[in-house]
C-alpha positions in Angstrom: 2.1 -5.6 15.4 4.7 -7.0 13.8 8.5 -6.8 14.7 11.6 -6.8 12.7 15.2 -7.3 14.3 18.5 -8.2 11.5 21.6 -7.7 14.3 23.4 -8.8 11.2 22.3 -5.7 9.3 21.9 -3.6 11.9 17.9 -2.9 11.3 15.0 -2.8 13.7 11.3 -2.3 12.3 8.2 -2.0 14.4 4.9 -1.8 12.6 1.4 -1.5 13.5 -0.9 -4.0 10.4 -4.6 -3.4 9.5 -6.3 -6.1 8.5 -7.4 -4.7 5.3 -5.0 -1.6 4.1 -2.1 -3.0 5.7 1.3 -1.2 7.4 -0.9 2.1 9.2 2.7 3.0 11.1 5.6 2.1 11.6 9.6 3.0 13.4 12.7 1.8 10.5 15.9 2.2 12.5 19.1 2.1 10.0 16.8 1.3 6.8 17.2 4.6 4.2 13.9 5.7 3.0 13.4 8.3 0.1 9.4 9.7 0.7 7.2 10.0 -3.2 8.4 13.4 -2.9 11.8 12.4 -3.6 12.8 14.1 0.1 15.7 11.5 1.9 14.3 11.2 5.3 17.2 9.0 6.8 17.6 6.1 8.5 15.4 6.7 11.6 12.3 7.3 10.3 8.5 6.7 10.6 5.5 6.0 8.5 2.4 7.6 9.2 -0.3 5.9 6.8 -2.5 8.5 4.7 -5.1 8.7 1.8 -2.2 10.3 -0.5 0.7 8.6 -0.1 -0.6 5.4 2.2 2.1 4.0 4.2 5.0 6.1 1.6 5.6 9.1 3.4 7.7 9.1 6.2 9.2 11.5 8.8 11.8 12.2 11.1 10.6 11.5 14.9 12.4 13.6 17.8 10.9 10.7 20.3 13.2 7.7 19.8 16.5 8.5 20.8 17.7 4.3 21.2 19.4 3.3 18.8 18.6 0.0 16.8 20.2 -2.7 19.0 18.0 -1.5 22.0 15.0 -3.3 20.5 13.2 -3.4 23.9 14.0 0.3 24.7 12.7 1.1 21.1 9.5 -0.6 21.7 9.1 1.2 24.7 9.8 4.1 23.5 7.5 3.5 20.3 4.6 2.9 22.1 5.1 5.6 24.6 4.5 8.1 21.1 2.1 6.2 19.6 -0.1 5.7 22.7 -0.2 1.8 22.6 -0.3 0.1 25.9 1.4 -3.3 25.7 1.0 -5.2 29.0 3.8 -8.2 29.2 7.4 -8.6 29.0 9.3 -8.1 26.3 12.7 -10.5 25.8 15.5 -9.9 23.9 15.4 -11.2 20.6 16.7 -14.8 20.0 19.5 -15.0 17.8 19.9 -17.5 15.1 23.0 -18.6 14.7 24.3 -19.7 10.8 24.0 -23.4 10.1 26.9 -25.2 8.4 26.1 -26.6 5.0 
């Protein structure tokens, strides 16, 4: 699993890796996606990996109704659909904060 949080863009990305094909599915929250079909999906979106189109295509889920800055009610939710059972805590992200040059 690997977890992507920019609360300075305003993006949250969960995705599930495969050792070998890679990104198999994944949750983009406020990231635009446009599937090989040429079809605008949106900005909540996920990927469901197949032999066509890999990790390309994506659709709309009805199942995640937090928005992006509810990272740990995302997760939740996320692995409520796709049936993963995650047993420990999940903190709020740490935020960097800019560093003065």
């Amino acid at each position: 699993m690997v977890g992507r949080y920019n609360r300075f863009a305003g993006t949250l990305t969960y995705a599930l890796i495969h050792r070998t094909v890679g990104r198999i599915y994944a949750l983009d929250l406020d990231a635009d996606h446009h599937n090989p079909t040429c079809q605008r999906v949106g900005e909540k979106h996920k990927h469901r990996w197949s032999e066509a189109f890999r990790d390309k295509e994506a659709y709309v889920p009805a199942d995640i109704t937090a928005a992006w800055d509810e990272p740990i009610t995302v997760w939740q939710q996320f692995c409520a659909e796709a049936n993963i059972r995650h047993i420990g805590i999940m903190h709020p992200p740490i935020m960097q904060e800019e560093l003065p040059l």
